[in-house]
C-alpha angles and dihedrals in degrees: 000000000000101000101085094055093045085055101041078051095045092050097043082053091052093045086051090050106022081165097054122104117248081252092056085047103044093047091050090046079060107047094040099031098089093049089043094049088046094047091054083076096221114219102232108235140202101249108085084238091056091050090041081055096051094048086055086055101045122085114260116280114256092204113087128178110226133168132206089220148034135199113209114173089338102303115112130219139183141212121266086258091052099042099056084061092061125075095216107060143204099238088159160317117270119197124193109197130172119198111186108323088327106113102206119190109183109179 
């Protein structure tokens, strides 16, 4: 779905500086592609390929979810902040693993 506006990019690149190498171009289509495909002001559409396009476009997002906390089989660990509050801390993983007869303990 990208593919015709990294083209249309790369070509508008190459007409500005018809004297410059493939590798001049490709590195400035790199470095200018995500404002110019901002700038181009995508309408959002209805198909989930249409709204995927118009996320690309748009700036990041400053909201991010975060949690202080996560539960993985239940074990529950928190995040470097939450744990210098607790007594008991997170110090690793460890992992036993036996593969064939081969018994592995990475700590």
């Amino acid at each position: 779905m990208m593919t015709p506006f990294i083209e249309q990019h790369i070509g508008i690149i190459r007409a500005e500086n018809p004297d410059r190498s493939d590798s001049w171009v490709m590195k400035e289509h790199k470095h200018r592609f995500t404002s110019w495909l901002t700038d181009l002001n995508i309408l959002e559409g209805t198909t989930a390929a249409e709204v995927t396009l118009k996320r690309l476009a748009s700036d990041p997002s400053s909201r991010v979810t975060t949690w202080q906390a996560y539960d993985i089989n239940g074990q529950t660990f928190y995040t470097a902040a939450n744990d210098q509050k607790s007594v008991c801390k997170n110090s690793g993983v460890r992992i036993d693993a036996i593969e064939g007869t081969l018994d592995l303990k990475v700590t």
